[in-house]
C-alpha positions in Angstrom: 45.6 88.3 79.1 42.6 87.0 76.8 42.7 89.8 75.3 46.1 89.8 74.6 46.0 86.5 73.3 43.7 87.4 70.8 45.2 90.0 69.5 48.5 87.9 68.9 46.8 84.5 67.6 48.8 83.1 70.5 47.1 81.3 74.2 47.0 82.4 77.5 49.4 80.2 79.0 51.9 81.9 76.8 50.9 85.1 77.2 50.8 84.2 81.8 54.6 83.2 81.2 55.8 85.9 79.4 54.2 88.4 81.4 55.8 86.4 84.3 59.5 86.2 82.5 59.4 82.5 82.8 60.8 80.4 80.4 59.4 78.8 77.1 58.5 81.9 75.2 61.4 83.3 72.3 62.2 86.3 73.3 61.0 87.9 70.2 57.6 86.7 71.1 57.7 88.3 74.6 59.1 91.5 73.2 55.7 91.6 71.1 53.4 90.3 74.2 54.8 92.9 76.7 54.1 95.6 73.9 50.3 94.4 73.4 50.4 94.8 77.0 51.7 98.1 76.9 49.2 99.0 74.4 46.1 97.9 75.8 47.2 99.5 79.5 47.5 95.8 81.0 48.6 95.8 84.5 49.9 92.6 86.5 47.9 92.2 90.0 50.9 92.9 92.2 48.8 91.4 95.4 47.1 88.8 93.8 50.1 87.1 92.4 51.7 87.6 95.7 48.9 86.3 97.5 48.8 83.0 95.4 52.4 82.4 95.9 51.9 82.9 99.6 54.6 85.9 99.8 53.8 89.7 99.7 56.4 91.9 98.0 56.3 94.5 101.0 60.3 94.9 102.4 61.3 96.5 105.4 64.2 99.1 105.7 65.4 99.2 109.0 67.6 102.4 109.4 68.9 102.9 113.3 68.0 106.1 114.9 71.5 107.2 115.5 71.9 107.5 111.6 69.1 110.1 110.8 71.6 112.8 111.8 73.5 111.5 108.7 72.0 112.3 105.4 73.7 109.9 102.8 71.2 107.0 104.8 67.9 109.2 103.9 69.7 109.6 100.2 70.3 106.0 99.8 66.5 105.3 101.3 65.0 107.6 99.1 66.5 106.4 95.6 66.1 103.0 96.9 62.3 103.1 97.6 61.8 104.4 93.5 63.8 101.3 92.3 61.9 98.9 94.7 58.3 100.3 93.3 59.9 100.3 89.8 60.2 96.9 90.3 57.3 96.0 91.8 58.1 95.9 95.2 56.6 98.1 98.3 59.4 99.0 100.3 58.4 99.7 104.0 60.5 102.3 106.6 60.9 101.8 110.4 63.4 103.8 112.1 64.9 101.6 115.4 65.1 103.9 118.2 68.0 103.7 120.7 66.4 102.2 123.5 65.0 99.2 121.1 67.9 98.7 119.9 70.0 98.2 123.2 67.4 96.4 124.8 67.3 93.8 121.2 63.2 95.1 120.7 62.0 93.5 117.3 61.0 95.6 114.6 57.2 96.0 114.6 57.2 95.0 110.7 58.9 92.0 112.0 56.8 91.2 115.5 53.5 91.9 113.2 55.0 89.8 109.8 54.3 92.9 107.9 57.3 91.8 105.6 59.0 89.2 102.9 62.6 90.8 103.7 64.5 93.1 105.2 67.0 95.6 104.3 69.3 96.8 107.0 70.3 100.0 106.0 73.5 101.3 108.1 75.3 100.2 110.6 73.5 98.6 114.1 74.7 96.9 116.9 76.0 93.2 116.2 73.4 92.2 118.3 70.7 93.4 117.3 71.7 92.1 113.7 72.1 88.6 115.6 68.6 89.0 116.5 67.4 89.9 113.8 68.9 87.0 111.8 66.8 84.3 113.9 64.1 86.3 112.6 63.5 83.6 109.4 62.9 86.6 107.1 65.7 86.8 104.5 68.1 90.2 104.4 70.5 92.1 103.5 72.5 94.8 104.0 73.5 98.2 102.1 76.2 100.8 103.9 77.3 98.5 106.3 78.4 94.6 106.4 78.5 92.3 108.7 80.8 88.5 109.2 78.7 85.0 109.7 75.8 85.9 107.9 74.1 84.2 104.8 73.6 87.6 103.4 74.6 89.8 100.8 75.7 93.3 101.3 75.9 96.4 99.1 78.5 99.1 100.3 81.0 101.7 99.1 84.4 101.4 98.7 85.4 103.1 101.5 89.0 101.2 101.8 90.2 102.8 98.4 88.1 105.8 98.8 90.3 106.6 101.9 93.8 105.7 100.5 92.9 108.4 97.9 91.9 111.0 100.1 95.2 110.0 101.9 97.6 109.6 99.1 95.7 113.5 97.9 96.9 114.8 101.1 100.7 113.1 100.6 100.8 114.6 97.7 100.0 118.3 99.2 103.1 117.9 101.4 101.0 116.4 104.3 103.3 113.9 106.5 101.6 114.1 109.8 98.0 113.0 108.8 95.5 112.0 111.5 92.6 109.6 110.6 89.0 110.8 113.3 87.1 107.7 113.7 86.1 104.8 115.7 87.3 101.4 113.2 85.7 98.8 116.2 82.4 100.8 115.7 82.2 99.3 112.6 83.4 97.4 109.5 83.1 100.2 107.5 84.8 102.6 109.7 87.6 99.8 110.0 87.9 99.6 106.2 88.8 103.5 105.6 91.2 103.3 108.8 93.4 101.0 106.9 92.8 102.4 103.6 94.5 105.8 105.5 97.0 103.7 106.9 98.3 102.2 103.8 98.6 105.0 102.1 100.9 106.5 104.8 102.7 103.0 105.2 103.8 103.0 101.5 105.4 106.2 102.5 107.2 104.9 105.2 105.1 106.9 107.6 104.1 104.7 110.8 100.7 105.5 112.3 100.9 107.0 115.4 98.8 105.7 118.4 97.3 109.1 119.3 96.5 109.9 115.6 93.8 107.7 115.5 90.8 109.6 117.1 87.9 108.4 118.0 84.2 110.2 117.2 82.1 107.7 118.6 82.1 104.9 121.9 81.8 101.3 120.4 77.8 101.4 120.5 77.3 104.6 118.1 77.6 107.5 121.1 79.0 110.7 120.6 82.4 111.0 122.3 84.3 114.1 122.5 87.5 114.8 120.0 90.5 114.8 121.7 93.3 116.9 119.7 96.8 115.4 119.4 99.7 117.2 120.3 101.5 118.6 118.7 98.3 119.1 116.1 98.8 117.7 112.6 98.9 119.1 109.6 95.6 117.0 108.0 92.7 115.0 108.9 90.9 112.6 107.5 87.8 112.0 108.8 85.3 109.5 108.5 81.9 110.7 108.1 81.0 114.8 107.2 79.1 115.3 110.6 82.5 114.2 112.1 83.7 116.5 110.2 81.4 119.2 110.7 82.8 118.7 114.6 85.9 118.6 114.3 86.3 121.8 112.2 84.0 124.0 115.2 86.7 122.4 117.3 89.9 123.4 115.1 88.1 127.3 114.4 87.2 126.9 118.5 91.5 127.1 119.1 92.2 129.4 116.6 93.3 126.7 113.6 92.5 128.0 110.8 91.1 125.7 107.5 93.0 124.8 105.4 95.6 127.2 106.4 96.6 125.7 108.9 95.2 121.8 108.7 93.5 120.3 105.7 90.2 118.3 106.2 88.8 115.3 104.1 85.6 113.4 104.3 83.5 110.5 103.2 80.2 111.5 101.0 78.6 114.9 99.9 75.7 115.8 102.4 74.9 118.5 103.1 77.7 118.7 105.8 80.0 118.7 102.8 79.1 121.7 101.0 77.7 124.0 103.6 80.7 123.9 105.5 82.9 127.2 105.3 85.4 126.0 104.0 83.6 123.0 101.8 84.5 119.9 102.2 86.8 117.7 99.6 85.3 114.2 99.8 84.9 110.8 98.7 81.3 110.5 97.6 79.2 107.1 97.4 77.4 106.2 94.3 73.5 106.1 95.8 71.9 105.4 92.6 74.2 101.9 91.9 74.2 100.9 95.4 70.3 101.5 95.1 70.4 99.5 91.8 72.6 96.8 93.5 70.4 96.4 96.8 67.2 96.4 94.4 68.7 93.3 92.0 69.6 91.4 95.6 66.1 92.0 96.7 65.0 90.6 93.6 66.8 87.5 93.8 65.5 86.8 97.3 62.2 86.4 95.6 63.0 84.5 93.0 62.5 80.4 92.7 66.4 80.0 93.1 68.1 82.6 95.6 71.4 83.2 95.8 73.9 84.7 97.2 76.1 87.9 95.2 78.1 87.9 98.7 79.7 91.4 99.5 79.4 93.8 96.5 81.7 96.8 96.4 80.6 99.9 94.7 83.1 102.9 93.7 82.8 106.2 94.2 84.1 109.6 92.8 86.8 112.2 94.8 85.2 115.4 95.0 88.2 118.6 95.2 87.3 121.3 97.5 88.8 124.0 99.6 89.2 122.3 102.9 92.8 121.3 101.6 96.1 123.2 100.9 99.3 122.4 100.4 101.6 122.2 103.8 105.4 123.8 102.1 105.9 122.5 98.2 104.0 119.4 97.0 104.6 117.8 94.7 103.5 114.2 93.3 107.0 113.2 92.7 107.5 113.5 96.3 105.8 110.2 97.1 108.2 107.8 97.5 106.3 104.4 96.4 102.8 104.0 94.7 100.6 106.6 95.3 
């Protein structure tokens, strides 16, 4: 920084709180301190400035077991780990087993104080999130929320996403759509099982009790996918592995895709598009939910946290050929909205 300061005519102290984006430096000034910088191949002591401020930038991403078999979490983790180094920050992994989990186990980065935050990355049990809340180490969450906590949380738009799917099945002819999912598993899951719902209600389609079918128990476990009768013309389901099942179930009794039932999913994993027939889908932005996650993170560190609350990101419908029209659609067919 002496050197720096020499070079500009300027003193340390200015150099130390533009280096440090702190206030009482013009901004033109910083522009030309942060290129000196630049120049001379400075490098601000990560450790050592955390060290004197009595906080280490090391975060924890907790990611429940149960989720590895879903790839948009390992997406999401790996394009937020670069923006957490970008910024300075050393983001930490620990996968949460099953058994720790149920039996409320804290996270060894926790237990040990290995970290200055926590992401929790998916969704896990309500009480283990609980738990993890008395912890004292600030969090947040990103693909999943939660209710009652003083944290923000990054996620998809999962309500609209699945009202377009829907409302792209309407418009195919489809009347007798079934939504596969569990919505008290979690919020998430609850938000695309209305989003599916409204779209059918501004038809004037009621939901039907056994068209709602559930993937998974309450705590995460497999269940097996019971097929309504008579079968319906379209599903919409709410991850691509449930997908993935219900598809070997449908080909299993002879149903053929999309001749005979249409499919639609959430995000493009590699579920989506090694399928035969691929999956159309509603696709999560990873890099802005990354981006979003990374700016919360920041704030947690910074003099004055505060809250952003529940930020929704939007994502992209993705066409494939696990839909086809049932008799003549059309989109004047819908009868309100769409």
């Amino acid at each position: 920084m002496r050197d720096i300061a020499d070079r500009l005519g300027i003193s340390v102290v200015t150099v130390s709180k533009a280096i440090a984006d702190k206030d009482g430096v013009g901004d033109e000034l910083k522009k030309r301190i942060l290129e000196t910088a630049d120049v001379i191949g400075f490098k601000k002591n990560i450790s050592a400035v955390s060290m004197r401020e009595g906080m280490t930038k090391d975060v924890g991403i907790l990611v429940s077991e149960r989720l590895l078999t879903t790839s948009i979490y390992m997406l999401l983790y790996q394009q937020l780990s670069k923006d957490l180094l970008n910024k300075g920050f050393f983001p930490i992994l620990e996968t949460i087993d099953r058994n720790k989990e149920n039996q409320l186990g804290h996270p060894i980065l926790v237990a040990q104080g290995k970290v200055s935050a926590l992401i929790i990355l998916g969704q896990m049990l309500p009480p283990y999130v609980a738990m993890l809340s008395q912890s004292g180490i600030p969090f947040l969450f990103l693909g999943c929320s939660a209710e009652g906590y003083d944290a923000d949380s990054i996620v998809s738009d999962s309500y609209y996403g699945s009202y377009s799917l829907t409302c792209r099945l309407l418009a195919l002819n489809h009347h007798d759509i079934a939504f596969v999912g569990n919505p008290r598993y979690s919020s998430i899951t609850m938000d695309r099982k209305l989003g599916y719902q409204k779209a059918l209600e501004e038809q004037g389609i009621q939901v039907q009790a056994d068209h709602i079918i559930e993937d998974l128990s309450d705590l995460g476990e497999e269940k097996e996918l019971i097929l309504p009768d008579p079968m319906p013309s379209a599903f919409v389901c709410d991850s691509c592995p449930t997908a993935s099942r219900l598809m070997q179930l449908l080909k299993k009794n002879g149903i053929q895709i999309p001749e005979s039932a249409s499919i639609v999913s959430f995000n493009d994993d590699y579920a989506a598009t090694h399928n035969h027939p691929m999956l159309t889908t509603y696709n999560e932005d990873i890099p802005l939910m990354a981006q979003s996650a990374t700016q919360s993170v920041e704030t947690l560190f910074s003099k004055n946290p505060a809250r952003h609350g529940r930020k929704t990101i939007a994502g992209t419908l993705a066409l494939r050929e696990s839909v086809a029209p049932f008799g003549t659609p059309s989109w004047a067919q819908l009868a309100t909205f769409g």
